[in-house]
N, C-alpha and C positions, 0 to 999 in steps of 0.2 A: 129251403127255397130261397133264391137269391131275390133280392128288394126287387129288381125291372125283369127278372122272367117275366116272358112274355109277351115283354112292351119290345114294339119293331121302329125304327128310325133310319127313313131313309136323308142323307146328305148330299147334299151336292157340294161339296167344303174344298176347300184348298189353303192352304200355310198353314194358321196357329189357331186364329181363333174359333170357328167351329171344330176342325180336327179336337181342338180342348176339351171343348163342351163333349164331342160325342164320345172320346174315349171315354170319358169318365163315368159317362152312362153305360157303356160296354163296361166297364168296370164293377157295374153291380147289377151285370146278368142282360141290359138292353142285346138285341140283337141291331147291329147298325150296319147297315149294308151304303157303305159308301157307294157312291159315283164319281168315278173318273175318265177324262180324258183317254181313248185308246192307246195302245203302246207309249206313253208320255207319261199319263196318271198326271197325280196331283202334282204341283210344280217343284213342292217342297223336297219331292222325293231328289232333287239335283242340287239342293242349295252347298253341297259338299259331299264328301266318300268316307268322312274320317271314321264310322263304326261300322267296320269290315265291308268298306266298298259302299253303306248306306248314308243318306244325310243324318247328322243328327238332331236337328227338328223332328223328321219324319219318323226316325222309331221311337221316338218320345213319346208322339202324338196317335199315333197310329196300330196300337198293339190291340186284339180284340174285336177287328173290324173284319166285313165282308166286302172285298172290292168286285165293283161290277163297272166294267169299262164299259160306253155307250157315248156316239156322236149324237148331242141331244139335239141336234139341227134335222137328225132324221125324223118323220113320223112314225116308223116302227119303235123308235127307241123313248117317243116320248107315250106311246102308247103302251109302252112295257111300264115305264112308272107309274102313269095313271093307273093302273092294275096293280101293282104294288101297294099304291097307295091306299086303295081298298081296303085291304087288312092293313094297315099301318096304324102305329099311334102318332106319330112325330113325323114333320118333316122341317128340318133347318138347310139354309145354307147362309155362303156368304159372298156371293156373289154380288156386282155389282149393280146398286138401285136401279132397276127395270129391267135388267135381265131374268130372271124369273118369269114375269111378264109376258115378255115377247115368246120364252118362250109354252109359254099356257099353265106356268105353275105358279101366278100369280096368287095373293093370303085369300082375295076375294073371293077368287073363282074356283078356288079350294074349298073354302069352307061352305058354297055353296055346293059342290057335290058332295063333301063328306064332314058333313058335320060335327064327327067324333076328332076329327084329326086337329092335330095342334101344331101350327106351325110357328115358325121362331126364324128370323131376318137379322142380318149381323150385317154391319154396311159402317164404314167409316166416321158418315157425318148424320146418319139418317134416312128416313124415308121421305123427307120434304125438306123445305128450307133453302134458301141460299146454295148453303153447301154440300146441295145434297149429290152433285154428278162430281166433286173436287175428289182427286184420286187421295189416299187416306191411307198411308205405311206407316208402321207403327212410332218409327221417328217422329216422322209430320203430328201426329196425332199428341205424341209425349210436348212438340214443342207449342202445341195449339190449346192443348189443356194447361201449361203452365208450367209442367214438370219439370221442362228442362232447363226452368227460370231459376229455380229453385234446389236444381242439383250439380255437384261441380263444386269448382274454389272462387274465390272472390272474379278473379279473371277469367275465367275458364266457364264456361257453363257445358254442361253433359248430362247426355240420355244416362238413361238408366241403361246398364250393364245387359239387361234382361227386356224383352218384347212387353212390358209394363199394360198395355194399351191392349194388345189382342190376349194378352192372362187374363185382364180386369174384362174384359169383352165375353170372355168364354165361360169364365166364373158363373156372370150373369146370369149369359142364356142357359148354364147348366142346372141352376139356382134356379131361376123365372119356372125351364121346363118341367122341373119336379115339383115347385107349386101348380103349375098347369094339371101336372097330372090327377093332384089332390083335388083339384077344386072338379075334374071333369070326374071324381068317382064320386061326386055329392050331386052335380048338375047333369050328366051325360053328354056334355057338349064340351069341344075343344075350343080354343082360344087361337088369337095371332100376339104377339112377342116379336116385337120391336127391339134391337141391342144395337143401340149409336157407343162404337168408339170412345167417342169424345164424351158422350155423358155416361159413360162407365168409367173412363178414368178422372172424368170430373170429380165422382163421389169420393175416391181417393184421396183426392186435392181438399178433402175440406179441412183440415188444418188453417194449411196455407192461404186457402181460399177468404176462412173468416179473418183471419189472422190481418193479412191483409187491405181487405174489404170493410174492415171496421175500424182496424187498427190505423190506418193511412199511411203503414210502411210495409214494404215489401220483405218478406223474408230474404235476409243474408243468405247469401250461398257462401257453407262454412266446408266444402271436401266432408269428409267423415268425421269432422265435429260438430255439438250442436250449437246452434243460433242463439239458443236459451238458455244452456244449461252449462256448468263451468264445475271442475274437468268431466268433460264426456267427451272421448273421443279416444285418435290414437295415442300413442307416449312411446318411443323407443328404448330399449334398453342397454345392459351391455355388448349385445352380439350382433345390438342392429336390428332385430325383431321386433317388429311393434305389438304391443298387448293396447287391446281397447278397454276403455272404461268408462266405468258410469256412477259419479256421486249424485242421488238422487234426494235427498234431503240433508238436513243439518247433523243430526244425527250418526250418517255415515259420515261425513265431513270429518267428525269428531274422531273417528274411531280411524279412520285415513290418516289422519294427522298424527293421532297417536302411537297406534299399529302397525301402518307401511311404512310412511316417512320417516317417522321416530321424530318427526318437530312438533309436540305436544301445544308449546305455545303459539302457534301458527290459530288453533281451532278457536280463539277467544281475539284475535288480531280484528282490529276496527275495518281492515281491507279485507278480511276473506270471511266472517264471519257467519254472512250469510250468503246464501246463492246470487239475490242480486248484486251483492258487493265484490263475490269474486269473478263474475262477470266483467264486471264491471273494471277491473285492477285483475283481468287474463294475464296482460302480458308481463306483470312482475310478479305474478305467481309462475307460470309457465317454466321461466328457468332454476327458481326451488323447487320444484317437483322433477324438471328433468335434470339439473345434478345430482340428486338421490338415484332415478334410476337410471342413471348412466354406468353408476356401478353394480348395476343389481342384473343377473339372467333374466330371461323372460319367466325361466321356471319357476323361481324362488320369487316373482312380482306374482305372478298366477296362484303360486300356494297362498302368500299373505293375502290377497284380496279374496281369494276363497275363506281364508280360517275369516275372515271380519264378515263374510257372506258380501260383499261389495260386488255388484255387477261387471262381469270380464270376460273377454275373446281374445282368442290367439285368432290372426289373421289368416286362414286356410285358403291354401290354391284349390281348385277344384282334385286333384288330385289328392289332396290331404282328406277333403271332406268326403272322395269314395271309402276312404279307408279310417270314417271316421268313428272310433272305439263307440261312440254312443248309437250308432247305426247299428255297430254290428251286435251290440249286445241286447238291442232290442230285435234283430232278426227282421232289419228291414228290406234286405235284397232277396231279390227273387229269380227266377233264369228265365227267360222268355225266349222260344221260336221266334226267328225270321229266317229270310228265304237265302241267306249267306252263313245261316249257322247262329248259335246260343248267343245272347248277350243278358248282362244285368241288367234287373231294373229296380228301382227303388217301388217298394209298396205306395199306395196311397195315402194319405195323410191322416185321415178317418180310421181308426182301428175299433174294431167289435170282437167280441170273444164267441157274436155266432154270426161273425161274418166273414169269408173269406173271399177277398178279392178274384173276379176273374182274370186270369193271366192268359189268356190265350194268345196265339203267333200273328205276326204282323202281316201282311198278304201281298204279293206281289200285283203286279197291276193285272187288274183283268182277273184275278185265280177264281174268284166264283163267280163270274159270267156264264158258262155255260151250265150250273149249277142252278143258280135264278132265274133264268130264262125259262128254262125245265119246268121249275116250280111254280113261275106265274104265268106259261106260255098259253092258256086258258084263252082266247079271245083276243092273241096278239099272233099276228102274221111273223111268224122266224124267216129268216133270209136263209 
């Protein structure tokens, strides 16, 4: 039996951050029957064409799901959820604060007719406060928690590469709703879950934050070196390929010096001796380390920092990382149905030896609409 047979989750979701949270439920057996906009759907389904005509957000996000397309400005259509939600366990969305509301699927007036149900709110800045109606993308959000203070080159400040804020978002509510569930097979009552944006990727921030906040300086924005710690970062070689790396005590220092570089007397030098010192004296270390590896391949710096076990990365395109040896030999791709034909998907992160991931097909807009109607047309007027 899968962990969430049985448990039903209706959404009203759009982009990343709920789509997150419910795949991942769908992913250990929830039945999640999205809601979306008619012939349009979620919006994310357009943000590009690139995997075979589909966005690639949207088959990321979206594998496992039941779509049911409805104008929820109708009263048939919001009398079809109220009905759904009868037997439901879950309801999240992430819609904007008060909409829900307006239109009658506010936390209150939910948990006042079904008590069992657990609902879960995802909103930019919150359900109250100041900032609570300020429109909230996940840029705005990286640069509003700090993130983007903090990431980047001295000159340069940059988001993260990756939607930081609606992951950290989705996490949550995914995390929150599976305690939810525990607590309501001890009490029999559902819960409301609140997931502000900004105080999800707050938690994140706490490095930085204390660091900071106690410290009375801001962290350096170092590119993909670190702030603290001396060599951690990239180093180029002879081909031009950068190898990342990471001396993380005195110890490795020693065996660096001795091992990769071959300058033995560097590891007892009053400048590099220890971590604060060669911090301290980066940039006259910097070019004795990169004339060694200026003549050295990336392979032959990867094998030595492997045989001394020194922490190292070859810098992968996403291209390199589909095709990366240590995926394939743990058997982490899988082939999933959608409505254009097969595509990969990498497993989930979580592996069990008696649990195996639901994989099921990504849904086109609308596909079980006239399917759910059917099932819960019980007490609701069909057009």
């Amino acid at each position: 039996m899968l962990p969430l047979e049985g448990i039903t989750v209706v959404s009203l979701e759009q982009a990343v951050a709920a789509p997150f949270a419910t795949r991942q439920l769908a992913d250990l057996g929830a039945r999640v029957i999205k809601v979306e906009r008619p012939e349009v759907g979620d919006f994310a389904r357009h943000y590009d064409e690139t995997v075979q005509g589909m966005s690639s957000h949207f088959t990321w996000l979206n594998r496992s799901k039941e779509s049911l397309a409805l104008n929820l400005k109708e009263e048939e259509s919001q009398r079809l959820i109220m009905t759904i939600l009868q037997e439901a366990d879950i309801f999240i969305h992430n819609l904007a604060p008060g909409a829900v509301d307006r239109l009658g699927f506010g936390s209150n007036d939910l948990k006042e007719k079904f008590p069992h149900l657990i609902t879960c709110s995802i909103s930019g800045y919150g359900e109250d406060g100041s900032y609570r109606d300020k429109k909230a993308y996940d840029l705005l959000i990286q640069c509003e928690a700090g993130a983007v203070s903090v990431t980047g080159t001295e000159d340069t400040p940059s988001k993260a590469g990756i939607s930081i804020a609606d992951i950290a978002a989705g996490m949550y509510a995914y995390s929150g709703i599976l305690t939810a569930l525990i607590a309501r097979s001890k009490s029999g009552k559902g819960t409301h879950l609140e997931i502000s944006m900004l105080e999800a990727l707050g938690e994140w921030m706490g490095y930085p934050l204390y660091y900071a906040g106690y410290g009375g300086e801001e962290p350096k924005r170092t590119g993909a070196s670190h702030a603290t710690i001396y060599p951690y970062g990239p180093f180029n070689t002879a081909e031009g390929k950068p190898v990342f790396l990471g001396i993380q005590n005195d110890r490795e220092w020693q065996q660096f010096c001795e091992r990769v570089i071959e300058k033995p007397e560097l590891k007892d030098d009053p400048l590099f001796h220890t971590n604060a010192s060669r911090l301290k004296n980066k940039d006259t270390l910097a070019p004795i380390i990169a004339r060694v590896f200026d003549q050295m391949s990336a392979d032959k710096l990867v094998e030595k920092l492997d045989a001394e076990r020194i922490a190292n990365a070859r810098l992968n395109t996403m291209r390199e990382f589909m095709d990366h040896p240590q995926l394939k030999a743990r058997n982490r791709w899988r082939e999933v149905e959608t409505p254009t034909g097969k595509i990969k998907t990498l497993v989930p992160p979580v592996t069990s030896s008696d649990l195996e991931t639901v994989m099921n097909p990504i849904p086109r807009v609308g596909e079980h609409t006239d399917q759910i109607r059917k099932e819960f047309a019980q007490g609701v007027k069909l057009s």
